[in-house]
LUMDOZA-953806 format. One record per residue: residue in three letters; x, y, z of N, C-alpha, C, CB in turn. Coordinates in steps of 0.02 Angstrom, whole numbers, plus 50000, padded with zeros to 5 digits. Glycine has a CB too. Layout:
BEGIN
AlaXYZXYZXYZXYZ
...
//
This chain:
BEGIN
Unk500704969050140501004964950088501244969450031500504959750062
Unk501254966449966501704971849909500914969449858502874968349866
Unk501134972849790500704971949732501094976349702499934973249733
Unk501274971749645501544972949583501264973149509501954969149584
Unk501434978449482501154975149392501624976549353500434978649349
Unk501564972849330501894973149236501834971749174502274971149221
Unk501764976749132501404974949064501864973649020500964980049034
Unk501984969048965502154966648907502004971448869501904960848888
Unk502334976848843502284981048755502474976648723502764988048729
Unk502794973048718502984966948666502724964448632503144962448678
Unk501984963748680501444958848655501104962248612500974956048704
Unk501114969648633500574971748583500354972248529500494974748582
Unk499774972848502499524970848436499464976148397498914967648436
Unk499564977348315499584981348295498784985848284499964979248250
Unk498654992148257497944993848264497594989948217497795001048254
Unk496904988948220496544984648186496224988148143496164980948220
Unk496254986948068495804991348015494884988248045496074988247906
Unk494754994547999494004995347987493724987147960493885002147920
Unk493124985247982492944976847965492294981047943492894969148040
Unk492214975747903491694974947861491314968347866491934975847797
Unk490744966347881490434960047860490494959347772489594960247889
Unk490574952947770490474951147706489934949547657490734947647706
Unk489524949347705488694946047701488314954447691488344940447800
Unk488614957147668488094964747684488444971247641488114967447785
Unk488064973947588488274980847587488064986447612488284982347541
Unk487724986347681487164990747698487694995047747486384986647737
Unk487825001647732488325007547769488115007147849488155016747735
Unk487565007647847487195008047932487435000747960486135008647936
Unk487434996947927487784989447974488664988047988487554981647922
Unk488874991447895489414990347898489964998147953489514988847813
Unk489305004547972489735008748023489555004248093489465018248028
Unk489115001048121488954997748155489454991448209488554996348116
Unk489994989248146490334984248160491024986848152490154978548123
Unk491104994248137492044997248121492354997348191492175007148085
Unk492874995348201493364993048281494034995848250493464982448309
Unk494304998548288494845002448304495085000148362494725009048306
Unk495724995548343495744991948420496304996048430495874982648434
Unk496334998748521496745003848536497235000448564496485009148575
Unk497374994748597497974991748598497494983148658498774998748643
Unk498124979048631497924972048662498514970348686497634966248614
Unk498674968848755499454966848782499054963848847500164974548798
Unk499754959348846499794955648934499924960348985500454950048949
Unk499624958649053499914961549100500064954049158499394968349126
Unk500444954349188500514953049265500304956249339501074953149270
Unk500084951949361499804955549441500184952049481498954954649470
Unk500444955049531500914948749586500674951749623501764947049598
Unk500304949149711499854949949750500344945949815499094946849722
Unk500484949049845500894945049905500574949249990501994946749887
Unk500174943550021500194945850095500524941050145499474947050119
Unk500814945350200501384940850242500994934350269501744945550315
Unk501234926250261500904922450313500184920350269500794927350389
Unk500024923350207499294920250191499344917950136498714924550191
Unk499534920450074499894919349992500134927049965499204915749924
Unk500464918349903500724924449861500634923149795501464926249870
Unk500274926149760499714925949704499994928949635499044930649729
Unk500074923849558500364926549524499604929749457501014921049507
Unk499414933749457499084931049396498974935549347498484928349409
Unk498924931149274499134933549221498504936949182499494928149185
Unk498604942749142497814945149107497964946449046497404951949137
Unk497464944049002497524949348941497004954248923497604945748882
Unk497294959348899496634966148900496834967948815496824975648976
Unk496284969548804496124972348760495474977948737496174967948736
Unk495674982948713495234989248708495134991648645495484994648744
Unk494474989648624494374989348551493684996648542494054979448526
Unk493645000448491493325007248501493255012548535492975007048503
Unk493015018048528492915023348562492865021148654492225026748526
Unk492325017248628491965017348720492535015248770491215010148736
Unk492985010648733493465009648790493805012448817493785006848788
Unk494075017148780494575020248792494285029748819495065018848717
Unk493885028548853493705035848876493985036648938492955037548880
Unk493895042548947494205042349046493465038549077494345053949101
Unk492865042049053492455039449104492025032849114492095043549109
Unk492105030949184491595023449188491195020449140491085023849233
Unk491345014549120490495012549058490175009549104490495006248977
Unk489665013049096488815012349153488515003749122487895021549119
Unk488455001749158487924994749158487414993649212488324988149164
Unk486954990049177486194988649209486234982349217485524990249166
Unk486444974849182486124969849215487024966449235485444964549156
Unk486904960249282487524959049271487244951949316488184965149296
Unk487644946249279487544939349291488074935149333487474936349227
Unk488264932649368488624929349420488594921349421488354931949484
Unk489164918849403489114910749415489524907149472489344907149351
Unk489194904849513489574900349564489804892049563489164900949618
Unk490374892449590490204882349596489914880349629490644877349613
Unk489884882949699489314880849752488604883149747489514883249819
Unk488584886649689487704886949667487344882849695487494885549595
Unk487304877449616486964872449614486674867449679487314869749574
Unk487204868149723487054863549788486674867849832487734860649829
Unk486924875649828486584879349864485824877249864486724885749844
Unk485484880049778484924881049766484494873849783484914883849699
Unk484934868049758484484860349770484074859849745484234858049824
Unk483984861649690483464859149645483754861949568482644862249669
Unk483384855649509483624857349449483194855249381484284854549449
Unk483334855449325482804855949287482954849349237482734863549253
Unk483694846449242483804837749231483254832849254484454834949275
Unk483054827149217482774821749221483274816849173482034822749201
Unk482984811749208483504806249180482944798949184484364805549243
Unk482694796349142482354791049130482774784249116481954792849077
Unk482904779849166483214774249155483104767349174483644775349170
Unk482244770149211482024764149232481494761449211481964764149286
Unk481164762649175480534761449125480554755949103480444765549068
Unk480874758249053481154755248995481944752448976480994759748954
Unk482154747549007483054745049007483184746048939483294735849029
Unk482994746448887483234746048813482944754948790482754738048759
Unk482924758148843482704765048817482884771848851482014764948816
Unk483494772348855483554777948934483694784748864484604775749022
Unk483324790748931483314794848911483464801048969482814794048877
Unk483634806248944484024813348974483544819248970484754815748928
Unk483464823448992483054831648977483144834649019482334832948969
Unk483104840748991483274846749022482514851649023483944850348977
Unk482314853049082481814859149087482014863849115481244858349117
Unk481734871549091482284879449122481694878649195482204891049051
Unk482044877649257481694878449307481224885949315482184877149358
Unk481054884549373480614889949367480974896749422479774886749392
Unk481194902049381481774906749437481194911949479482524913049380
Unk481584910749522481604913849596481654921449573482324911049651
Unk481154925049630481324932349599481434934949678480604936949543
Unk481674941549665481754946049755481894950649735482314944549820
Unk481454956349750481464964649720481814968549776480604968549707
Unk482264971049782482654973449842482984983249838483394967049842
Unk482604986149838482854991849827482714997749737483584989049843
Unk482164992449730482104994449667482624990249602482245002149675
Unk482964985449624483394981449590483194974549584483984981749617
Unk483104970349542482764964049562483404960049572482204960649506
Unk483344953649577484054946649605483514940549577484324945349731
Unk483694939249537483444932449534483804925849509482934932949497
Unk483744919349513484044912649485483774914349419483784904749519
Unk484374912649372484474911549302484524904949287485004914749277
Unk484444901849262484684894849233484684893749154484194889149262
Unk485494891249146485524889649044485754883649035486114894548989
Unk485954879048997486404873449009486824873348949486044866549022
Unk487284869148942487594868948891487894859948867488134874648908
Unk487644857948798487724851548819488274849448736486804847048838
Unk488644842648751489004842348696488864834248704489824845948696
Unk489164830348636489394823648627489804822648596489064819848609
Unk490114815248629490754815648600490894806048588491364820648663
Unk491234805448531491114799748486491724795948542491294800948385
Unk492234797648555492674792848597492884795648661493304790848561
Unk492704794548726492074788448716491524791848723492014782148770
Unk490894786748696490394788648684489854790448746490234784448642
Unk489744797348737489374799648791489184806048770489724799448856
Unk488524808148812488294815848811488084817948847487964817948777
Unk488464823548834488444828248916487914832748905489214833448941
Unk487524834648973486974841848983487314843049026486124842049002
Unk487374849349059487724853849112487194858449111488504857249095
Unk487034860149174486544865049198486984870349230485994861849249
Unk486814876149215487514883149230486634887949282488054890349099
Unk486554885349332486334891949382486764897649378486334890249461
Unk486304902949393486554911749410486114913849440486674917349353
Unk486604917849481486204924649519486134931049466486714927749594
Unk485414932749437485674938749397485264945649388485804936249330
Unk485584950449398485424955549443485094960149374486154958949496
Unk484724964349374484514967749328484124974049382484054962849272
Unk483874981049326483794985149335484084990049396483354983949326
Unk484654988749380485084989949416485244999649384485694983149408
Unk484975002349326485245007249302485825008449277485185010249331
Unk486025014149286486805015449250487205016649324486865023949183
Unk487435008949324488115010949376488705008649343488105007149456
Unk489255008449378489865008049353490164999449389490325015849379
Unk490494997949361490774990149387490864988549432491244987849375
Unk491254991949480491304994949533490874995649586491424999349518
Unk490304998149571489604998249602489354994149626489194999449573
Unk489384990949557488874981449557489294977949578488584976749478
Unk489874978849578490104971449631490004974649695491044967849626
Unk490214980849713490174982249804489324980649849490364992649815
Unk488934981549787488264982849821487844974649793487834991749786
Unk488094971249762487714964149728488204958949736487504964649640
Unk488754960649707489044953149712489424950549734489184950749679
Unk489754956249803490254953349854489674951949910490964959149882
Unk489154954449915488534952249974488344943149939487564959849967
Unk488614942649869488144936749855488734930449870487774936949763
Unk489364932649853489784929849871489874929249943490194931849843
Unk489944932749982489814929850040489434925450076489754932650059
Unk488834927350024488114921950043488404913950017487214924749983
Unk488764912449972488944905449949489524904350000489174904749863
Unk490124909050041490484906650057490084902750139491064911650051
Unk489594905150145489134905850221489134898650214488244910650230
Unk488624897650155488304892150154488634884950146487894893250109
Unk489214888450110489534879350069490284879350133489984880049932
Unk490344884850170490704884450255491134884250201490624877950332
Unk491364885350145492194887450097492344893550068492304883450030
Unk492724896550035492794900150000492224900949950493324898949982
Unk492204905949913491664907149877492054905249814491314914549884
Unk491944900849763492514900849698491654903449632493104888749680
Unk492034910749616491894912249556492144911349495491854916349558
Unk491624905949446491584904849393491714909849334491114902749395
Unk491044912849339490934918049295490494924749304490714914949247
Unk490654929749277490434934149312490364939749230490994936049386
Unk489704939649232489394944449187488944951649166489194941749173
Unk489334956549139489244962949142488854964949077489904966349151
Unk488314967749100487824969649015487564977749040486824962448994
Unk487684982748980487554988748967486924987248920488174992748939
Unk486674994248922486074997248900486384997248816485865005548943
Unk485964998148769485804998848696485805005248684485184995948671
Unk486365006648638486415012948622485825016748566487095012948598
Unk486015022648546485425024248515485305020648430485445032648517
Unk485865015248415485875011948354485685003448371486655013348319
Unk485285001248440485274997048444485994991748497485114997048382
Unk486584993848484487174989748494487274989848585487894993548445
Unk487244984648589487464982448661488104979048659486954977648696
Unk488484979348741489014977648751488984973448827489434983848742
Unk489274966348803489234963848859490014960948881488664958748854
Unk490214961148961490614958948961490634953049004490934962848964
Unk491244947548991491154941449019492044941249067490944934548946
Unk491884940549118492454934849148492744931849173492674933949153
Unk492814925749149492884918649154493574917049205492954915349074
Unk493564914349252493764911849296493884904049295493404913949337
Unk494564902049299494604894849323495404893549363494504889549250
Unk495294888649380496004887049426496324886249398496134882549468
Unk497254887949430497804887849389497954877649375498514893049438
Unk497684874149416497914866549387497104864949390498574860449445
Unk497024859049349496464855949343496474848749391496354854849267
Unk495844852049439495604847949480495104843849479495524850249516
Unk495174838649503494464834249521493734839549573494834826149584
Unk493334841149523492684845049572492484839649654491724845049505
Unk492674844449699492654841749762491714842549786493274846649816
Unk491624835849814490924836349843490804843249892490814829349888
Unk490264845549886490064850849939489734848649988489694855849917
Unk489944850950055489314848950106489004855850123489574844650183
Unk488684857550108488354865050143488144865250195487834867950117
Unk488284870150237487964871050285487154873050288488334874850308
Unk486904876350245486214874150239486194875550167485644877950286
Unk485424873150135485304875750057484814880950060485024869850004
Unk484354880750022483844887850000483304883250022483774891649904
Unk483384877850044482504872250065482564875150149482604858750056
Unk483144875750162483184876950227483084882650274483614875550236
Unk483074889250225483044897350254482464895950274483094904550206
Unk482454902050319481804905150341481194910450310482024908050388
Unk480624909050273480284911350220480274910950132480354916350236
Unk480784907650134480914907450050481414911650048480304909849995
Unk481544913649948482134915949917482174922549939482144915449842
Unk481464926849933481364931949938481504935650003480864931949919
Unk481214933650078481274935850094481844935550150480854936650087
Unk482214928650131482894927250151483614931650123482964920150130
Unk483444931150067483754937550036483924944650053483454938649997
Unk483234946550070483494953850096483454952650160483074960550077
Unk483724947450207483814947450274484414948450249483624942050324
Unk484834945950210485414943050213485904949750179485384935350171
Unk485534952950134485784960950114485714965150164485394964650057
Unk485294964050228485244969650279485854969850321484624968850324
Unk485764960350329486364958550371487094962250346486444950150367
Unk487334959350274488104962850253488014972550263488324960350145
Unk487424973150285487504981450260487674983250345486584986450216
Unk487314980350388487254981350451488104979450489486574976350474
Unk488474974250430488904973850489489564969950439488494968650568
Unk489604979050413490314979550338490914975050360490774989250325
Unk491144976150422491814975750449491474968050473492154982650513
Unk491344965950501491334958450508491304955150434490664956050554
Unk490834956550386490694953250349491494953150286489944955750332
Unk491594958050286492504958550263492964956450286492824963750263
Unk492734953050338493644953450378493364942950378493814960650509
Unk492714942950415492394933450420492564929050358491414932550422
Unk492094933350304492064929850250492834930850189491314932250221
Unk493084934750220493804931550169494524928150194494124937950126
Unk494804932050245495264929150269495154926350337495734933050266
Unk494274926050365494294921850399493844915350400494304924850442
Unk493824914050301493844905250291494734905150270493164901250205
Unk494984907950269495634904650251495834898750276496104908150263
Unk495934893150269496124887950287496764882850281495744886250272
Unk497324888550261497814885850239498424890350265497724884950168
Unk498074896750288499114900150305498954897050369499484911750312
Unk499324901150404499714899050489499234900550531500444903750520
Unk499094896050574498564894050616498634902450662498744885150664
Unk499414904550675498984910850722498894917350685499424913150795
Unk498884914650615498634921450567497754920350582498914920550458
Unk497784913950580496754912550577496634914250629496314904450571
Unk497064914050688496734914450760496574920650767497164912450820
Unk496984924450725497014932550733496384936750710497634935550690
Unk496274933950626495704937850596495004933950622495774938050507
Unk494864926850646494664927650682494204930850723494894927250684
Unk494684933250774494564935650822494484940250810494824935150860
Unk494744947350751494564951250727493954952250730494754951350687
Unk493714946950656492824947350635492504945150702492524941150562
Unk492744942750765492294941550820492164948750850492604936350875
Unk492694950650854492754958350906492274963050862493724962750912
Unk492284962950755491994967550736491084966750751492264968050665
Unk491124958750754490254956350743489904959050823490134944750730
Unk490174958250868490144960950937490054969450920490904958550986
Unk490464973350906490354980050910489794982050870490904983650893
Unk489734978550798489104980550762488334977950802489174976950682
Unk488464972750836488204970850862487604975150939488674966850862
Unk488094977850957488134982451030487594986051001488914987651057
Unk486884989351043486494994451023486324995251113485804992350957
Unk486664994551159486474994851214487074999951242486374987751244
Unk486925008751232487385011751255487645010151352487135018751232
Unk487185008451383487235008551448487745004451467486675006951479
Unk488104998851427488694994451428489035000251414488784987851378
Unk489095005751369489825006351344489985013451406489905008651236
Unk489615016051422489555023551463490165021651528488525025551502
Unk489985017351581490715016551609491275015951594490795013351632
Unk491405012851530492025012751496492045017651479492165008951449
Unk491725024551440491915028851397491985033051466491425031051330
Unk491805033751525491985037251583492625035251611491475036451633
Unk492795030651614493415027951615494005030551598493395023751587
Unk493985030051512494335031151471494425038151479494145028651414
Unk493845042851493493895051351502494415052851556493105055251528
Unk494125049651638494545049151672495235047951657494355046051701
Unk495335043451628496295043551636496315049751600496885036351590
Unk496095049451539496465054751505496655060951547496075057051447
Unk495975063851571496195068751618496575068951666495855070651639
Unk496515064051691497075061051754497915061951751496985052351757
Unk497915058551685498445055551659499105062251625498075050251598
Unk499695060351639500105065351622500355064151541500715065451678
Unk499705059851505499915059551443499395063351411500035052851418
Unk498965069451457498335071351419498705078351399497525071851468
Unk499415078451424499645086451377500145085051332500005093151425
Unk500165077751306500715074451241500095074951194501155064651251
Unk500535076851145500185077151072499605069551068500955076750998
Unk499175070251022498555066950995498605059451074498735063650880
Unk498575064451128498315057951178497765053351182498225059851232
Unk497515057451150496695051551137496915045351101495945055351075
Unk497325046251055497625039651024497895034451062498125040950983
Unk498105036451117498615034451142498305027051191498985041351180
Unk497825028151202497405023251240496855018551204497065027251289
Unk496695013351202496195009851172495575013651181496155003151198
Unk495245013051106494415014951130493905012351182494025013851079
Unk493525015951203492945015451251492675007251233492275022351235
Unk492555006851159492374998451145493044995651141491904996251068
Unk493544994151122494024990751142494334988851214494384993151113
Unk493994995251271494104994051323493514987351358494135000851351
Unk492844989151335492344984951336492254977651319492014987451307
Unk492724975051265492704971351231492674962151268493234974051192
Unk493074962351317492984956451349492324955051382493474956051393
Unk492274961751414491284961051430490724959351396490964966551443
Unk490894962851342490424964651285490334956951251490784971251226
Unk490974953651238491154948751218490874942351263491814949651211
Unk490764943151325490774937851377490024939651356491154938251464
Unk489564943251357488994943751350488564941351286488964949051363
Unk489124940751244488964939051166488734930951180489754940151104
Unk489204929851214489154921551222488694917851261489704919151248
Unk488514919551327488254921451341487514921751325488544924051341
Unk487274925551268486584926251249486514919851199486404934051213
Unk487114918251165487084909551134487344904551171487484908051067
Unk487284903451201487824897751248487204890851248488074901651360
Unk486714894651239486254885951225486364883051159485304886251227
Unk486594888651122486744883951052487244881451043486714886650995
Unk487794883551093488704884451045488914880551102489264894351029
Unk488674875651178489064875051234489134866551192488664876951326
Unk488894863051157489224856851143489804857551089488704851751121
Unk489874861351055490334862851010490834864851043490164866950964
Unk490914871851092491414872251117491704866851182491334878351129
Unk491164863851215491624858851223491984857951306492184860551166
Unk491674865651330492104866751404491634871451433492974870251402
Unk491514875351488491274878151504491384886651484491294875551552
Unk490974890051476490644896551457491464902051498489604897551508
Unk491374899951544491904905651572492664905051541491994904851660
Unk492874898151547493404894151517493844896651440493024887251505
Unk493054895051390493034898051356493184905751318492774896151364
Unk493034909751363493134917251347493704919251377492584921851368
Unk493894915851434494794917451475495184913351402495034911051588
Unk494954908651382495714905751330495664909751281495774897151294
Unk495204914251265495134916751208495414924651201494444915751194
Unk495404926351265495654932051258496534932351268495254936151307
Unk496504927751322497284924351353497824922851299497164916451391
Unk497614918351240497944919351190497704924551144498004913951164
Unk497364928451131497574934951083498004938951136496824940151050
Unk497944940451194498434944751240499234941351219498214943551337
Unk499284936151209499864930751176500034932851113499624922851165
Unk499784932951066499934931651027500164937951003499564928151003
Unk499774942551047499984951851011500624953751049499264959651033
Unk500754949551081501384950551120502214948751088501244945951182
Unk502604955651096503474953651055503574946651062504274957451098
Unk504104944551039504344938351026504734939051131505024937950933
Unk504934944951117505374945251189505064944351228505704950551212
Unk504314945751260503994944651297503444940451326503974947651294
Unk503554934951265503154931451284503634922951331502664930751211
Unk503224922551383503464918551441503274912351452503324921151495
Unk502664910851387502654904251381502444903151296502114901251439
Unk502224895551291502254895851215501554893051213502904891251171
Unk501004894451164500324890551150500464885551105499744894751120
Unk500254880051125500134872751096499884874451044499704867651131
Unk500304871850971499674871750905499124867750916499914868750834
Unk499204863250944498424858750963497864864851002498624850651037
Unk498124869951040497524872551088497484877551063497564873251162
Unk497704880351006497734886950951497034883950894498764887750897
Unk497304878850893497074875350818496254872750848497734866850786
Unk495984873650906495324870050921495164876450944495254863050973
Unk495464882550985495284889750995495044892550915496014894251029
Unk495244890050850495124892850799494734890450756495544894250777
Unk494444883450774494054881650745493454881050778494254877350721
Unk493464881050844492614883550891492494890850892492604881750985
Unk492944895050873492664902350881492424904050796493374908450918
Unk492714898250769492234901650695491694897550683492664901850614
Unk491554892350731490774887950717490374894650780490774875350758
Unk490644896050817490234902150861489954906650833490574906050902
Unk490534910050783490164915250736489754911650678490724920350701
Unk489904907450654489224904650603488574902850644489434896950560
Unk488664899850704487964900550731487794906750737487844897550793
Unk488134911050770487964918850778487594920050728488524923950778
Unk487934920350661487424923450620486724920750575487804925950581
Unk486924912650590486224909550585485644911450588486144906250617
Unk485824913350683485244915950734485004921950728485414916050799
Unk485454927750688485324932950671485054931950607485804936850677
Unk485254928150566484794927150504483794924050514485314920550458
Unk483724924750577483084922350592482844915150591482724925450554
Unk483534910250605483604902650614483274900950658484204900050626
Unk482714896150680482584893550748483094888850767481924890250754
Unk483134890550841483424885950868483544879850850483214885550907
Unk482814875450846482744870050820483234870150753482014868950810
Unk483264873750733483394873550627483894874150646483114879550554
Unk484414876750687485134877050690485384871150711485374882150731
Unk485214867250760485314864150803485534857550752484744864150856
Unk484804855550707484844850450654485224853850599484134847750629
Unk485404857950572486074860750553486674858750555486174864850578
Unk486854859550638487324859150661487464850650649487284862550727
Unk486774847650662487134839050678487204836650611486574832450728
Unk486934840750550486994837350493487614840150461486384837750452
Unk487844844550480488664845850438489224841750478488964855450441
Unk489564840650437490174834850443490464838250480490644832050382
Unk490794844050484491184849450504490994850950573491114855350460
Unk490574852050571490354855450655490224848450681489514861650664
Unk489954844950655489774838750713490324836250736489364832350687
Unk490904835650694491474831150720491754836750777492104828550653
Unk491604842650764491874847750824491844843650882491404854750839
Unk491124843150891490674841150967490854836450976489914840450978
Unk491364831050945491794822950966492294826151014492294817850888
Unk492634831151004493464831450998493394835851075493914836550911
Unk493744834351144493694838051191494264844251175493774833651255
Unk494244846651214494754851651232495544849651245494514854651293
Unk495944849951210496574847451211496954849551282496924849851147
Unk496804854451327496864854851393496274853351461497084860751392
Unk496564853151507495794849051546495384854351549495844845651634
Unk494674854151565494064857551581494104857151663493354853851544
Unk494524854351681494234854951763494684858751803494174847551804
Unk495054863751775495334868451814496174867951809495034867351886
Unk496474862051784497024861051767497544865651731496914856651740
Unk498144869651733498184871751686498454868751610498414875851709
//
């Protein structure tokens, strides 16, 4: 795709004198609070990939003192994370609402629940909870809002950079798992250490959609009542898991919840995060050794082993494997995943490879055309496959998946809908 920027000098603001509180003649408070703002302007980001979107969005920055403007990283230790699918995640909250007592007496409260802790590496993760409440005379009503967080502390001096790669794209993934959507970040909060005058710097930011929507119900695929052991030690299953298996968990959890470009863009990544979860998967060299003998053989064989970089030239030892490897994946779940998919086990893994062999194929060469109907049910049973997959790897019982499965709207209606071509051998 492309990515573009462009900044507005136009906008920019002139430098900002020295401030003073007014409330104070004390030198140590009033050097405390002097800002030198080094410049404040718009930028533009334009974000375009072929077939998925094309993304406009607007920022304003501003860089006020020394610290900003250095070449090097500003180090932070704690940093706070807000989701929309939190709250449903966690299922539980610290609201009460009294309205049945007493008909001439209703009443509201708020208690700070009691947060969840999980020490993981010398870094802790725990539920935050704050609320924020207002009233308002027309019409008359008052609001409490309960704001859950994931929020990460003793984390040391890392850089921004850090803490999202190693905390909060693993946590984001964990909400996109659960609520089976996109992960939509709220808010997302960055706090540094206290310098040697006391002064901390925190940063905030705030996220919301370009039109204002009606908040859509969540159905999750499971909550935090439902893991296996509690917060704690579901948690670092679930950090072992993203560490154990980078390339699935990058390729599953972003462009393959997409739910809106072109059905054989989904079919594609997909199948991607299937092929990557399979290879991370593999710890059984004795599968891959005939293939990688294989693959030696031609080369040597082959009158392309004295053309420049021939090793390229042929699929890898696991790419050669992959339909096996793959048939075996299924295979070891097929008691969980055979009502969802819907047809038989063999069936299954021939349409699946049959159309990616399709779909990677020129426009010139391809000799027949795939039904959006048999694209569109190939792409929505191979990504309830991989969510069971990793259920079961998350240490799900059977049992616990199973009632899972029948309680999400999503997967159950799967197991209604047959196969839009016959199961009995038809083509």
């Amino acid at each position: 795709g492309h990515f573009h920027q462009r900044q507005h000098p136009r906008q920019t603001l002139p430098r900002m004198p020295q401030y003073q509180h007014p409330g104070t003649n004390s030198p140590g408070f009033r050097r405390k609070l002097r800002c030198d703002c080094r410049g404040c302007f718009a930028t533009t980001f334009r974000v375009g990939m072929p077939g998925i979107s094309l993304e406009t969005i607007h920022a304003n920055h501003g860089f006020a003192g020394s610290d900003f403007v250095q070449s090097k990283a500003m180090p932070f230790n704690e940093a706070a994370v807000y989701f929309s699918t939190l709250p449903s995640w966690l299922n539980y909250t610290g609201l009460k609402v009294d309205a049945f007592s007493n008909p001439n007496n209703v009443g509201a409260s708020w208690q700070k629940p009691e947060r969840l802790y999980c020490h993981l590496d010398g870094v802790r993760i725990s539920t935050a909870f704050d609320f924020s409440a207002n009233e308002s005379i027309a019409p008359r009503s008052v609001l409490i809002q309960e704001n859950p967080a994931f929020f990460v502390d003793d984390v040391g001096d890392a850089t921004a950079e850090d803490i999202h790669s190693r905390f909060v794209a693993p946590l984001s993934r964990l909400m996109a798992f659960a609520s089976e959507n996109t992960a939509k970040l709220d808010r997302y909060r960055l706090f540094a250490k206290a310098d040697e005058d006391g002064n901390t710097a925190r940063f905030d930011w705030l996220y919301s959609p370009s039109t204002k929507t009606k908040a859509k119900s969540v159905d999750p695929l499971f909550t935090l009542g439902d893991v296996p052991g509690g917060f704690e030690p579901f948690l670092k299953s679930w950090f072992t898991f993203t560490k154990d298996h980078p390339d699935f968990c990058s390729v599953f959890f972003s462009y393959g919840y997409e739910k809106h470009g072109f059905v054989e863009t989904r079919f594609l990544f997909q199948m991607l995060a299937a092929e990557c979860l399979v290879r991370e998967e593999t710890t059984d060299n004795k599968l891959m050794r005939p293939f990688e003998k294989l693959r030696a053989a031609f080369l040597k064989e082959s009158p392309l082993s004295n053309t420049p970089h021939a090793a390229f030239t042929l699929p890898s030892a696991v790419q050669l494997a992959m339909p096996t490897l793959f048939a075996q994946f299924i295979k070891d779940r097929w008691g969980l995943v055979k009502d969802i998919v819907g047809t038989t086990e063999e069936r299954f893994i021939e349409a699946l490879f049959t159309t990616m062999e399709y779909v990677n194929q020129r426009g010139d060469q391809r000799t027949s055309v795939v039904r959006g109907s048999n694209l569109l049910w190939l792409t929505e049973r191979l990504a309830a496959v991989l969510k069971i997959s990793v259920l079961k790897r998350l240490d799900f019982t059977d049992k616990k998946i199973n009632a899972l499965v029948t309680s999400s709207a999503e997967m159950n209606h799967l197991t209604t809908i047959k196969a839009p071509w016959g199961t009995d051998g038809d083509d």
